[in-house]
Predicted model as a PDB file, atoms N, CA, C, CB and O in Angstrom, pLDDT in the B-factor column:
MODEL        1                                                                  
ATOM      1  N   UNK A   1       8.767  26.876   0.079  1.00 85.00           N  
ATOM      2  CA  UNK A   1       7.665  26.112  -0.461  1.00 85.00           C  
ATOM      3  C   UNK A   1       7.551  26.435  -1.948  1.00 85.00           C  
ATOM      4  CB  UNK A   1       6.336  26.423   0.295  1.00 85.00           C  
ATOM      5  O   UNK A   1       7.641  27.555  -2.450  1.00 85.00           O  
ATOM      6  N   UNK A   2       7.357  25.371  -2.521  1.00 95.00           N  
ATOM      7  CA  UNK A   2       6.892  25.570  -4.067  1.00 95.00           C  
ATOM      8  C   UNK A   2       5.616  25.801  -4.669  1.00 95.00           C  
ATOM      9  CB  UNK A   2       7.180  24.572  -4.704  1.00 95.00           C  
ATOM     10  O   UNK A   2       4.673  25.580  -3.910  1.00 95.00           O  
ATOM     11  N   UNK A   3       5.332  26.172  -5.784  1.00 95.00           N  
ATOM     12  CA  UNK A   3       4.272  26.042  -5.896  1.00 95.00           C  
ATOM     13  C   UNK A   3       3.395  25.177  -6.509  1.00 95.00           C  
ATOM     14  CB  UNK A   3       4.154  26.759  -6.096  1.00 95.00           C  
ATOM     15  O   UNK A   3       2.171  25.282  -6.594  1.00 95.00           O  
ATOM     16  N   UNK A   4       4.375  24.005  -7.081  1.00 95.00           N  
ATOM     17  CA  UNK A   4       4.133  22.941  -7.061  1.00 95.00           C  
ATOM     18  C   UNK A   4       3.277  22.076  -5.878  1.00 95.00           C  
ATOM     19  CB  UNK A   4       5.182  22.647  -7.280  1.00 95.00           C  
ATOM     20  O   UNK A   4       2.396  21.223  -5.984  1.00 95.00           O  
ATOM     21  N   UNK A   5       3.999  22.744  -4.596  1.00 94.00           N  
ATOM     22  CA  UNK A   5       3.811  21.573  -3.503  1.00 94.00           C  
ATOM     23  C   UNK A   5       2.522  22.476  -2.642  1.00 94.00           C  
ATOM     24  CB  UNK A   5       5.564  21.146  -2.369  1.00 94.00           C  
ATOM     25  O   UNK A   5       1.748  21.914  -1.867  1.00 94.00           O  
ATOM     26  N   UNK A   6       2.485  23.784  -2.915  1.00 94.00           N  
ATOM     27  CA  UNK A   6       0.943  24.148  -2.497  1.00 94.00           C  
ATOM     28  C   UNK A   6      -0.106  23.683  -3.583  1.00 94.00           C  
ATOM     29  CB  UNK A   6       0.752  25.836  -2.312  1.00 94.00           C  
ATOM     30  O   UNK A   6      -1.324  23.715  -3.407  1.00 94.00           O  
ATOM     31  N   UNK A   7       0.368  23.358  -4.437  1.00 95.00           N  
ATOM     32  CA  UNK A   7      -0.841  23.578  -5.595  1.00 95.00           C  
ATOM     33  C   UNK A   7      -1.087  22.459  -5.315  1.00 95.00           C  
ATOM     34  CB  UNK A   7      -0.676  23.945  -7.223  1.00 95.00           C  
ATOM     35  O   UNK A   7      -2.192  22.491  -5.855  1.00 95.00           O  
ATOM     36  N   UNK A   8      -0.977  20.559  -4.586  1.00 93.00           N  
ATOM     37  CA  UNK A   8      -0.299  19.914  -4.677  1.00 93.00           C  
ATOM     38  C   UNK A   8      -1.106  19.516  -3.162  1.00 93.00           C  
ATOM     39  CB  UNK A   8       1.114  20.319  -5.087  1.00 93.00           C  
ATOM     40  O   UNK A   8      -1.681  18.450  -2.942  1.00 93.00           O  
ATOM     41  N   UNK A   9      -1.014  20.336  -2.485  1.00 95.00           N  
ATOM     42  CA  UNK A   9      -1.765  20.489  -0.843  1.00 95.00           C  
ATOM     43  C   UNK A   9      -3.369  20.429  -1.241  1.00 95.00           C  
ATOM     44  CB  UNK A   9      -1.346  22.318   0.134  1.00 95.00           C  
ATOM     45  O   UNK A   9      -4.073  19.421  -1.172  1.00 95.00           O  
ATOM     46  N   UNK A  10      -3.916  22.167  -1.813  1.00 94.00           N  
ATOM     47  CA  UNK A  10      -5.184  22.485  -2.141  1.00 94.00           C  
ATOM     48  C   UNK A  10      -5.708  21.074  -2.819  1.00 94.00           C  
ATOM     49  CB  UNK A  10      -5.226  23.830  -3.101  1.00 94.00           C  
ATOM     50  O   UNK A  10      -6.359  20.279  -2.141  1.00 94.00           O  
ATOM     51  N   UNK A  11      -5.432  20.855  -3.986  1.00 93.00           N  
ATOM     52  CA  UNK A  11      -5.688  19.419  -4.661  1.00 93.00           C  
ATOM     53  C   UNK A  11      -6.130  18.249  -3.537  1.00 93.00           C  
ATOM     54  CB  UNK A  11      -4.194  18.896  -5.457  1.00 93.00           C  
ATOM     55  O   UNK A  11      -7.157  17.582  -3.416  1.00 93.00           O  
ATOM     56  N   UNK A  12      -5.289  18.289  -3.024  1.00 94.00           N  
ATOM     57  CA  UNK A  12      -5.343  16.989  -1.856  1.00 94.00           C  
ATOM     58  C   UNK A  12      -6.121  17.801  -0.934  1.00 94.00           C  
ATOM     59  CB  UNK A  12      -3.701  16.310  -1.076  1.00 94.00           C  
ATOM     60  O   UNK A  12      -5.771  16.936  -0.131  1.00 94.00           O  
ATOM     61  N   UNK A  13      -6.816  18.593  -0.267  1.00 94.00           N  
ATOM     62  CA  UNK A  13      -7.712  19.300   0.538  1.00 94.00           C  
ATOM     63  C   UNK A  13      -9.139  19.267  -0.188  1.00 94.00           C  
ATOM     64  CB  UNK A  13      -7.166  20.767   0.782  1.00 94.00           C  
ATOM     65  O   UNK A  13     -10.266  18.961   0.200  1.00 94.00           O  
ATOM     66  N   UNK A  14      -8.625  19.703  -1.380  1.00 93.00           N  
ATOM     67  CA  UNK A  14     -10.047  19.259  -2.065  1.00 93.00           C  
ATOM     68  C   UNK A  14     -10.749  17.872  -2.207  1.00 93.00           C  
ATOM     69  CB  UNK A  14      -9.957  19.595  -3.344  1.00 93.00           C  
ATOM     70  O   UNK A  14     -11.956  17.652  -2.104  1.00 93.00           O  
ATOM     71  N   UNK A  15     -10.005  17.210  -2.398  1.00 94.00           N  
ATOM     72  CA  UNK A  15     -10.127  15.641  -2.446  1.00 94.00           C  
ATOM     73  C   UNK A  15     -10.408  15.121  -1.474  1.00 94.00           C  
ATOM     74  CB  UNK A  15      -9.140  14.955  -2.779  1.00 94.00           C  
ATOM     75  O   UNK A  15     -10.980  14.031  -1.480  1.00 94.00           O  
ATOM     76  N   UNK A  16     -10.055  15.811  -0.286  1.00 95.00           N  
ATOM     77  CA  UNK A  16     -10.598  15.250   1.567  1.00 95.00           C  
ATOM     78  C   UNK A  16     -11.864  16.089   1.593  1.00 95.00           C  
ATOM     79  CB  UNK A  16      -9.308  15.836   3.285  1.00 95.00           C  
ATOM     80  O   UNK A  16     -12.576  15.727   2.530  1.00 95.00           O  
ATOM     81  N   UNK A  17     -12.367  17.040   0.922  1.00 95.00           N  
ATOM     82  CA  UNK A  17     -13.993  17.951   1.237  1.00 95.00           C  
ATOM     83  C   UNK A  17     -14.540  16.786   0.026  1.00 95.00           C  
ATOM     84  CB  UNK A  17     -14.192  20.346   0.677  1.00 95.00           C  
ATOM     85  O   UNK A  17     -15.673  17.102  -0.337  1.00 95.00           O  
ATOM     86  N   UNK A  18     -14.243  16.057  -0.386  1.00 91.00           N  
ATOM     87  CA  UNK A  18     -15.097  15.246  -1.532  1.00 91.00           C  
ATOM     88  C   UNK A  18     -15.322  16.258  -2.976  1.00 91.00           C  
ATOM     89  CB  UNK A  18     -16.819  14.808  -0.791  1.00 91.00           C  
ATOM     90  O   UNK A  18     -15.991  15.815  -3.910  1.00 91.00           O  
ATOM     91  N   UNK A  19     -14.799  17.411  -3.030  1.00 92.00           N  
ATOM     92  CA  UNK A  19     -14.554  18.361  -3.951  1.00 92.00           C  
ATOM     93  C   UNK A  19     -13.248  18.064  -5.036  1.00 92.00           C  
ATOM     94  CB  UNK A  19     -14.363  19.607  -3.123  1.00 92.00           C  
ATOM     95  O   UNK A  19     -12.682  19.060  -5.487  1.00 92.00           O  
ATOM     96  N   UNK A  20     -12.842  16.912  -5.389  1.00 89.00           N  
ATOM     97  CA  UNK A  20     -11.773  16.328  -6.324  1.00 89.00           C  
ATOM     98  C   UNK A  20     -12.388  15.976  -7.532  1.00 89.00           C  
ATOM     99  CB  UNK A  20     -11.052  15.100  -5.773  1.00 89.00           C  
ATOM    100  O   UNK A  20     -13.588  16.245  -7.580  1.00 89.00           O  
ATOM    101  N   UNK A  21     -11.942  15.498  -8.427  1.00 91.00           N  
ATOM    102  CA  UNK A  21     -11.989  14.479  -9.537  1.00 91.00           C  
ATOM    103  C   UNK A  21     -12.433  13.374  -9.275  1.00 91.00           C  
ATOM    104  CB  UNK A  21     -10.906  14.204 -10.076  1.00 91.00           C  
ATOM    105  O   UNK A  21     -12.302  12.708  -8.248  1.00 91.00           O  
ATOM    106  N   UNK A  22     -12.968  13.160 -10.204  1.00 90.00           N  
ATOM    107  CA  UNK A  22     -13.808  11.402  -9.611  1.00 90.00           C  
ATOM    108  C   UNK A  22     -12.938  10.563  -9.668  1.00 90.00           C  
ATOM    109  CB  UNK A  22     -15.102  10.585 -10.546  1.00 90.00           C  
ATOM    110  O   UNK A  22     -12.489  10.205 -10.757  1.00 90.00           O  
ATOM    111  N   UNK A  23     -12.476  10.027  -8.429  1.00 91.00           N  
ATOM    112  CA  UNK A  23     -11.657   8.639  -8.538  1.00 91.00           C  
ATOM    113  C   UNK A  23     -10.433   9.361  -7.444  1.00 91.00           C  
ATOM    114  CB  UNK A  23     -11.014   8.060 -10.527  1.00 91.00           C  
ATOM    115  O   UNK A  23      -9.550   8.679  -6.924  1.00 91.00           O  
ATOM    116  N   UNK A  24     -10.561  10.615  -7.260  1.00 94.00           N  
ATOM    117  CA  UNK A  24      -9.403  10.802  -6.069  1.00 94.00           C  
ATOM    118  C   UNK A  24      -9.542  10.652  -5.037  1.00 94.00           C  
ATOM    119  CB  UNK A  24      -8.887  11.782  -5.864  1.00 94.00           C  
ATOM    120  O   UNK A  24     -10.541  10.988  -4.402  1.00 94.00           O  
ATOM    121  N   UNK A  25      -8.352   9.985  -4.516  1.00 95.00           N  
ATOM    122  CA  UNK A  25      -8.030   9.304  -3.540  1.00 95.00           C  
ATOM    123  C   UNK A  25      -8.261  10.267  -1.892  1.00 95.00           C  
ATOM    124  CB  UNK A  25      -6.522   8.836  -3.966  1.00 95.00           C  
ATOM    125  O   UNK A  25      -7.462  11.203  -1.941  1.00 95.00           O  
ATOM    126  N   UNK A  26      -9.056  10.311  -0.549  1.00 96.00           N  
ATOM    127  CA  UNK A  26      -8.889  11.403   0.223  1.00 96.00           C  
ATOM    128  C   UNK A  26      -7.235  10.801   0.774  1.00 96.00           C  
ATOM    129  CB  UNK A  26     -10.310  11.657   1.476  1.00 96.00           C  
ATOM    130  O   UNK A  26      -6.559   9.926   0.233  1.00 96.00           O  
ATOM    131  N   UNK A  27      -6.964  11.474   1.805  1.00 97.00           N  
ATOM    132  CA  UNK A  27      -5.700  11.534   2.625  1.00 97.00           C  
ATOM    133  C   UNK A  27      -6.168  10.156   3.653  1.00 97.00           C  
ATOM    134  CB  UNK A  27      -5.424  13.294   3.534  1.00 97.00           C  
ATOM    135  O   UNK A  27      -5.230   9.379   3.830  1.00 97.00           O  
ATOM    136  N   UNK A  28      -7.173   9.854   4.182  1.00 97.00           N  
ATOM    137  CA  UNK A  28      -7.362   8.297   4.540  1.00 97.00           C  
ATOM    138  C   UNK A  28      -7.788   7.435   3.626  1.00 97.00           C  
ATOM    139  CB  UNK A  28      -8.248   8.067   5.531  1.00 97.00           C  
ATOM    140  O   UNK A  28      -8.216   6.470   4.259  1.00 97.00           O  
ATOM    141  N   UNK A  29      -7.922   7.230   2.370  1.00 97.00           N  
ATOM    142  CA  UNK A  29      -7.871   6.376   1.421  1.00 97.00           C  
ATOM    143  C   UNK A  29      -6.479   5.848   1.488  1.00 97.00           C  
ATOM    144  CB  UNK A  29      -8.270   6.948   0.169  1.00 97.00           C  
ATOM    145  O   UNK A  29      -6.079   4.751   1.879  1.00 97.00           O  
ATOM    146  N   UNK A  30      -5.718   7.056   0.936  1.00 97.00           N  
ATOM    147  CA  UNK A  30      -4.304   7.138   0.521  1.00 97.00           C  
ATOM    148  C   UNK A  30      -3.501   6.420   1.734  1.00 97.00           C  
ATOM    149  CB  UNK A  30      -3.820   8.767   0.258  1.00 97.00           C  
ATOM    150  O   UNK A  30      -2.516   5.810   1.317  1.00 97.00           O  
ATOM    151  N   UNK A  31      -3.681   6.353   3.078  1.00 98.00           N  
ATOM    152  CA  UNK A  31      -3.112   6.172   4.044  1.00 98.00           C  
ATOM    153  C   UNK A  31      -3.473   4.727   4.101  1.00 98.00           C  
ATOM    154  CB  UNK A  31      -3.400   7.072   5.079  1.00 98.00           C  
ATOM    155  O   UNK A  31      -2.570   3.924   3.870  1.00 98.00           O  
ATOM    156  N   UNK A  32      -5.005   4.156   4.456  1.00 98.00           N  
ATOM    157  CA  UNK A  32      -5.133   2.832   4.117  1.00 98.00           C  
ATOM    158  C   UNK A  32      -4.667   2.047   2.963  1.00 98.00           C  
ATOM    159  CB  UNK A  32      -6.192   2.682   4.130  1.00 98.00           C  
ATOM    160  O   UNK A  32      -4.436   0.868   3.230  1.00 98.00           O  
ATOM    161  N   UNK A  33      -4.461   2.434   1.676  1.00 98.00           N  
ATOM    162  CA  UNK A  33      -4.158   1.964   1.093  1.00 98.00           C  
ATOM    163  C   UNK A  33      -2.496   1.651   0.738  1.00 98.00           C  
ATOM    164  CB  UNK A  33      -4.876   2.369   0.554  1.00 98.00           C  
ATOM    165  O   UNK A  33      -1.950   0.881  -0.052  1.00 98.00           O  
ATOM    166  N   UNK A  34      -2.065   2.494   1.580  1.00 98.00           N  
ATOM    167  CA  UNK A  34      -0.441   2.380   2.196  1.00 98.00           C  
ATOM    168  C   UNK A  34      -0.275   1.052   3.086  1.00 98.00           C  
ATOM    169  CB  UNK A  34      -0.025   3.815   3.311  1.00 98.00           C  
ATOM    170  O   UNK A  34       0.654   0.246   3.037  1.00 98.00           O  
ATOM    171  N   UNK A  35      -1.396   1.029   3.900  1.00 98.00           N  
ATOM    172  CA  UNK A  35      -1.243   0.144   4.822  1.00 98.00           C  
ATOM    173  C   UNK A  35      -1.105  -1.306   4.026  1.00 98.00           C  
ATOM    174  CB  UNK A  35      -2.421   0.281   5.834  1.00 98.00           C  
ATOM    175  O   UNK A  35      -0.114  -2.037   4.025  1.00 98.00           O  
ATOM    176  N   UNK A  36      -2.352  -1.517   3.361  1.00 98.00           N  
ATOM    177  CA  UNK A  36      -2.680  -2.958   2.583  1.00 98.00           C  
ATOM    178  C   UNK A  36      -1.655  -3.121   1.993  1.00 98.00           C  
ATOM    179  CB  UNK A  36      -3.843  -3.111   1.568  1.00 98.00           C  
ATOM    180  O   UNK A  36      -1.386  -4.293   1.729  1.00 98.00           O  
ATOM    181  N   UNK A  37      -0.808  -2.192   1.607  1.00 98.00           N  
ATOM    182  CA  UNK A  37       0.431  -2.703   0.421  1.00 98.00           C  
ATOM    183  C   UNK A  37       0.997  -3.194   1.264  1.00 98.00           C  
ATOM    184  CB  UNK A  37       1.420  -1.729  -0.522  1.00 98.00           C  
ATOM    185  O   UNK A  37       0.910  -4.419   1.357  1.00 98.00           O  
ATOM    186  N   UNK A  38       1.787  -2.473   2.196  1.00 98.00           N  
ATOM    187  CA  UNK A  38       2.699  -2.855   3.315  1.00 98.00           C  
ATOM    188  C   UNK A  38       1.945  -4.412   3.394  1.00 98.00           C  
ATOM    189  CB  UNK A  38       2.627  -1.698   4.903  1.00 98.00           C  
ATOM    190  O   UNK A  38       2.098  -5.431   2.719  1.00 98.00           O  
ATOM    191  N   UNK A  39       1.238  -4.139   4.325  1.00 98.00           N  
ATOM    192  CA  UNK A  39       0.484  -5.766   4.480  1.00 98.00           C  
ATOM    193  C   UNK A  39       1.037  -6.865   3.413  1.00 98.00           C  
ATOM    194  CB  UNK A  39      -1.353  -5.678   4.139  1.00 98.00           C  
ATOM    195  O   UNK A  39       2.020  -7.605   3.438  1.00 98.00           O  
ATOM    196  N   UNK A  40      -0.255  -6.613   2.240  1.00 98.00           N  
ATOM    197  CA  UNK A  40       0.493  -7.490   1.260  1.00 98.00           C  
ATOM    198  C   UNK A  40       1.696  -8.326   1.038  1.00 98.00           C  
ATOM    199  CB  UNK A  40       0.632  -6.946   0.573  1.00 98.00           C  
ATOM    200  O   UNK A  40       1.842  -9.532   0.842  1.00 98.00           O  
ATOM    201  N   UNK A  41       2.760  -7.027   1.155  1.00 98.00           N  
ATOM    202  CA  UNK A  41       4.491  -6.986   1.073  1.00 98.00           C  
ATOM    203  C   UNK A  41       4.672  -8.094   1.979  1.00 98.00           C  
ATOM    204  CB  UNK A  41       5.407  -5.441   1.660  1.00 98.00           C  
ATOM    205  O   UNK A  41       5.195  -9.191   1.780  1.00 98.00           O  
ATOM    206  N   UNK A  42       4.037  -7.506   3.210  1.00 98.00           N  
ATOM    207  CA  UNK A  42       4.788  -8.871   4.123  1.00 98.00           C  
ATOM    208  C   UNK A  42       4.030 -10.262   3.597  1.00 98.00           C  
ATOM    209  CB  UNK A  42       4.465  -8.720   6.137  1.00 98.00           C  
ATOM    210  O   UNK A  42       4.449 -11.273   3.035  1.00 98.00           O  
ATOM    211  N   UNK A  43       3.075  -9.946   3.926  1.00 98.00           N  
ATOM    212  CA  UNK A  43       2.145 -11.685   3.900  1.00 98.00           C  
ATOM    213  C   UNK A  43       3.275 -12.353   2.309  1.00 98.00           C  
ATOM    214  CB  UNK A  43      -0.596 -11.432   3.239  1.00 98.00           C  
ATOM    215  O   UNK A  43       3.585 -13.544   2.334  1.00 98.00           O  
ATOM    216  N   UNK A  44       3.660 -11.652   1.339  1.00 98.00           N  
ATOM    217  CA  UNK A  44       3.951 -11.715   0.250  1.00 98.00           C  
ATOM    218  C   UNK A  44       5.573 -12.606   0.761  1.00 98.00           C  
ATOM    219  CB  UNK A  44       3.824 -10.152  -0.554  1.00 98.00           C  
ATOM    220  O   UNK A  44       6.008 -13.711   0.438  1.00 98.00           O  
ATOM    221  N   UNK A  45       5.902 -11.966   1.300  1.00 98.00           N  
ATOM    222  CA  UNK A  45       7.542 -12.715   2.327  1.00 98.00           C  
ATOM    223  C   UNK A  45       7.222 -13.488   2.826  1.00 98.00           C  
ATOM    224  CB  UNK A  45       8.402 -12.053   3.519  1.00 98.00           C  
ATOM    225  O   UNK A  45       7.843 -14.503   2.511  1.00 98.00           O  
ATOM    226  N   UNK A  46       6.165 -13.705   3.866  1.00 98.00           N  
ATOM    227  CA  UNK A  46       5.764 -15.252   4.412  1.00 98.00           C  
ATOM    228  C   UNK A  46       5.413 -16.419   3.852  1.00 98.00           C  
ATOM    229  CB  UNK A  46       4.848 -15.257   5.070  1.00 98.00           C  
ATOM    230  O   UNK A  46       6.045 -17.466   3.995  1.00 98.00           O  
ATOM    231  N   UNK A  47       4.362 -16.277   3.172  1.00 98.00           N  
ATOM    232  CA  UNK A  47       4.371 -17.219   1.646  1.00 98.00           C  
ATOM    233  C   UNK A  47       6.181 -17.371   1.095  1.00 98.00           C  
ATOM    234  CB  UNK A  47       3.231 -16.066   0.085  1.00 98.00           C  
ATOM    235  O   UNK A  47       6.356 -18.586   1.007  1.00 98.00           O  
ATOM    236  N   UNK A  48       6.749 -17.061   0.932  1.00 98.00           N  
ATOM    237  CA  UNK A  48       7.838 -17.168   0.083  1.00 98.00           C  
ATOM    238  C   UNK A  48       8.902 -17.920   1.103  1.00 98.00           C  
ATOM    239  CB  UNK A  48       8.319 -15.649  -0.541  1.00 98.00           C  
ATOM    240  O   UNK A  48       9.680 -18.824   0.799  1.00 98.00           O  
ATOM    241  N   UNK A  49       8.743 -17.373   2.243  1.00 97.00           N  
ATOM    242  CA  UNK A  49       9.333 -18.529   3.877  1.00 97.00           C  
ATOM    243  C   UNK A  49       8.814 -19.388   3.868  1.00 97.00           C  
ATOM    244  CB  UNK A  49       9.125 -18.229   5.455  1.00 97.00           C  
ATOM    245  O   UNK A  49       9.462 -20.434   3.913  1.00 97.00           O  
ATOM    246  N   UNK A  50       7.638 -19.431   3.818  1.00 97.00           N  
ATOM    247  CA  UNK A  50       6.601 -21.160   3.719  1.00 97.00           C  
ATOM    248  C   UNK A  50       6.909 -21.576   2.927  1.00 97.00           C  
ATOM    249  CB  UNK A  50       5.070 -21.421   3.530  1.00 97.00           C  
ATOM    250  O   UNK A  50       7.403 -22.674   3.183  1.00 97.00           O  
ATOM    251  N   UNK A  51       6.932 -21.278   1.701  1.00 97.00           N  
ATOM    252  CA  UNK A  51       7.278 -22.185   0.855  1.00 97.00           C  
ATOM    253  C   UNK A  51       8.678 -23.162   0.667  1.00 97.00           C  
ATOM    254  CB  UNK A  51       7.099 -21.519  -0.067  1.00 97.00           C  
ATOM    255  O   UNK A  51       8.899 -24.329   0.342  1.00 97.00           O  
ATOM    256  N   UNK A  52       9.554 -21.861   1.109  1.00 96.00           N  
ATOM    257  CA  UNK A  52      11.178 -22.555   1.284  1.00 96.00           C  
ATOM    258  C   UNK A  52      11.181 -23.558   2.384  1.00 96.00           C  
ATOM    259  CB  UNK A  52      12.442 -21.367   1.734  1.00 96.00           C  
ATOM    260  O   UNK A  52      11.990 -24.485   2.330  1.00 96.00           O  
ATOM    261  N   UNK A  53      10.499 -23.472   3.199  1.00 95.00           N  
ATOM    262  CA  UNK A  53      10.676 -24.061   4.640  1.00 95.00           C  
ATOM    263  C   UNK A  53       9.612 -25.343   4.207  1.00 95.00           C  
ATOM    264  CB  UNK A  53      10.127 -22.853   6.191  1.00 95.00           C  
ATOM    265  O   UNK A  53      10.023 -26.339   4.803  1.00 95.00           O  
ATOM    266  N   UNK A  54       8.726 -25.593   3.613  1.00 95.00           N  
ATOM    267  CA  UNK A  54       7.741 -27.069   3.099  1.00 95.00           C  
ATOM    268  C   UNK A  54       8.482 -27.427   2.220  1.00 95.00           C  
ATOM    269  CB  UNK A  54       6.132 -26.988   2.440  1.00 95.00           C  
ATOM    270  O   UNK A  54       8.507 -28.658   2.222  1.00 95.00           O  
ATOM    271  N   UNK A  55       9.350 -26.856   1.163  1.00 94.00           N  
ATOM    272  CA  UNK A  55       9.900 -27.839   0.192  1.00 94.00           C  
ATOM    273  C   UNK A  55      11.468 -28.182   1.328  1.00 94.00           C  
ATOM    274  CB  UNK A  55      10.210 -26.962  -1.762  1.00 94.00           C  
ATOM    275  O   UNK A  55      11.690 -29.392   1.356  1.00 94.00           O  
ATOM    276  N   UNK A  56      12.018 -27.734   1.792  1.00 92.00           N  
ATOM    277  CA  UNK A  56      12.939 -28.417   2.815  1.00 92.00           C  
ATOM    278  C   UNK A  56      12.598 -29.245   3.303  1.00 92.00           C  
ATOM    279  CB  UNK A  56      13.348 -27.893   3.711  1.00 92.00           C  
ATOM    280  O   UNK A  56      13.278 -30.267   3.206  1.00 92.00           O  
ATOM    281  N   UNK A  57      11.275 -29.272   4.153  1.00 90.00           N  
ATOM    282  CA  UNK A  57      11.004 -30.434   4.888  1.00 90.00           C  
ATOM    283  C   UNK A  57      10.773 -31.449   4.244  1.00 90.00           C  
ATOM    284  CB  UNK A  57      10.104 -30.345   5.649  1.00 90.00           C  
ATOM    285  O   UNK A  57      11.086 -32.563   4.665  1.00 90.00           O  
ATOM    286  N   UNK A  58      10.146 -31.236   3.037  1.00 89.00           N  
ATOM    287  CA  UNK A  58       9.550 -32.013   2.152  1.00 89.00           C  
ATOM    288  C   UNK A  58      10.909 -33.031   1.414  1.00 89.00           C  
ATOM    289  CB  UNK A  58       8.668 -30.947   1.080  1.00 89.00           C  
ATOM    290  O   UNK A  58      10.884 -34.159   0.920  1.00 89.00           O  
ATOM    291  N   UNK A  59      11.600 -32.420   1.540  1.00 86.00           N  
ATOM    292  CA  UNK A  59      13.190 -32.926   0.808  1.00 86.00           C  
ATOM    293  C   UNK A  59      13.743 -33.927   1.863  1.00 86.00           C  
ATOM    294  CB  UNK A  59      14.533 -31.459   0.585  1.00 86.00           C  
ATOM    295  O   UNK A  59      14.419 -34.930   1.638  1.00 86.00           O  
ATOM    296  N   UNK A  60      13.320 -33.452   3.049  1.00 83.00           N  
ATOM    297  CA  UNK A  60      14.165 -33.976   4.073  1.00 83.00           C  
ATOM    298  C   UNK A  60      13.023 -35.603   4.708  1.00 83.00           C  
ATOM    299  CB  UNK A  60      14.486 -32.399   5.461  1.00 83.00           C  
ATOM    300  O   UNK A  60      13.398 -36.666   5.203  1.00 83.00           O  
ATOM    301  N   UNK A  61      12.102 -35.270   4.495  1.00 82.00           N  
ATOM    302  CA  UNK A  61      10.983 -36.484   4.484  1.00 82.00           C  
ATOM    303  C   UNK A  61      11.085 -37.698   3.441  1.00 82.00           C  
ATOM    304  CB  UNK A  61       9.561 -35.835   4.178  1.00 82.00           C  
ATOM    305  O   UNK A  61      10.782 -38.872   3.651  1.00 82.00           O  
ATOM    306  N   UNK A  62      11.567 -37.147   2.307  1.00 73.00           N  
ATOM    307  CA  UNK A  62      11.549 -38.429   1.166  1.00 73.00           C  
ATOM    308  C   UNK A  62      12.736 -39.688   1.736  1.00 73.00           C  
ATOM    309  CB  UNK A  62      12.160 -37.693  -0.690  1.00 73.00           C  
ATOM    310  O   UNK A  62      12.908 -40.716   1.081  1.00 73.00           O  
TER     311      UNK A  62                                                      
ENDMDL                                                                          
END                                                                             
């Protein structure tokens, strides 16, 4: 272990007791906000399938 990566732990322990810096993130912030990206990411690919797949049809309708 480093001591980077304990120093690194405490920080992030502190930040889950509400004992951080204002604006840090706890360990379920950080985790939800993993999630929404992911999310995003996809919904972000479906839009981009919809779209390919309406201008096809759309091509194929004229």
């Amino acid at each position: 272990m480093s001591v980077e990566g304990l120093r690194g732990w405490v920080k992030q322990a502190k930040a889950d007791r509400g004992e951080g810096p204002a604006g840090a993130l706890t360990t379920a912030e950080r985790e939800e906000l993993r999630q929404l990206r992911k999310r995003d990411r996809e919904q972000q690919q479906t839009i981009e399938i919809l779209k390919i797949g309406f201008a096809f049809f759309a091509k194929e309708m004229k």
